[in-house]
C-alpha positions, 0 to 999 in steps of 0.5 A: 042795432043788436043783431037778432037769431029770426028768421031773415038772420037764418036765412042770412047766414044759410045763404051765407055758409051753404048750410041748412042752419035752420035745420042744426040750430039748436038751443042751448043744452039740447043734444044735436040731432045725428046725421043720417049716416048714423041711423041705419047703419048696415055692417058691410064685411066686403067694404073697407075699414073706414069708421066703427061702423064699417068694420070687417066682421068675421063670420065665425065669430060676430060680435053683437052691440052688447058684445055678445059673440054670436055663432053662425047659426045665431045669426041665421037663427037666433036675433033676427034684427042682428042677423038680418042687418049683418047679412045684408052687408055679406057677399052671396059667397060669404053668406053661403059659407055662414049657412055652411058653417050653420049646417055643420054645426047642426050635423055636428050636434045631430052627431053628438046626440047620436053618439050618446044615445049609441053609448047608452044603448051599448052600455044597456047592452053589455049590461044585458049580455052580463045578466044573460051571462050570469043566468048562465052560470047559475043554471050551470051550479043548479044543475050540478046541485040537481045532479048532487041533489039526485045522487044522494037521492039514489044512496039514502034510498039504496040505505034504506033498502038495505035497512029494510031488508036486513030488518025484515030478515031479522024479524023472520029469524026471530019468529023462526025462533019463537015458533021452535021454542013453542014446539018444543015446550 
């Protein structure tokens, strides 16, 4: 008699080997089911290094399953589903230093935007304290050209004055003269 795989065989061989063969028997080319253990793993930090999925993490540095290097602040904020599972295996301790670690780096890029924005704002006012520097000495050469300025102002109308006045007592002597002439004709 040819031994066959139905179902009293199974069930044979279950009581047998204290197994659910049922359950593992696979037909040929077909991939097994995993075990349990496989589905849902959950990263444990505080466990010890048993297998790949009960690895020590460090916080600073996680590495994700496409071996992504996530920040603290990725993991509390950036992929939730990964974030989530790792946090779920960290100790109460561990978590806040990672929250910690997710501030700091906050505060600290807080920090750098005000520290540009407080170079800039120093650059504008270097740059304003130039001009007004310049305006300065500006107005201090328009008032020396104004002074110049006036002063030969003040000699060409003193010229002009002398011109006038010895032009005008040219003209009194030579109407003196022609007057003279006049008489004595």
């Amino acid at each position: 008699m040819v031994a066959t795989t139905g179902p009293s065989n199974l069930k044979k061989r279950k009581q047998r080997e204290g197994g659910n063969i049922a359950r593992t028997h696979r037909s040929p080319g077909t991939m097994p089911i995993p075990p349990p253990s496989w589905h849902n793993a959950v990263i444990d930090i505080d466990s010890s290094p048993t297998d790949d999925f009960n690895r020590p993490i460090e916080p600073q540095a996680t590495e994700g399953r496409m071996g992504v290097s996530m920040s603290p602040l990725s993991l509390l904020g950036g992929d939730l589903h990964l974030g989530r599972r790792v946090l779920i295996g960290l100790s109460p301790s561990k978590q806040e230093l990672i929250s910690v670690a997710a501030e700091r780096e906050i505060a600290e890029g807080r920090v750098a935007t005000l520290e540009c924005q407080l170079a800039k704002r120093e650059a504008e006012v270097t740059r304003l304290a130039q001009e007004a520097q310049d305006a300065k000495d500006a107005r201090v050469v328009m008032q020396a050209d104004y002074s110049r300025l006036e002063k030969e102002k003040g000699e060409v109308e003193a010229g002009l004055d002398r011109n006038y006045a010895e032009t005008l007592e040219l003209l009194n002597q030579s109407f003196a003269q022609v007057v003279h002439q006049a008489h004595v004709c």
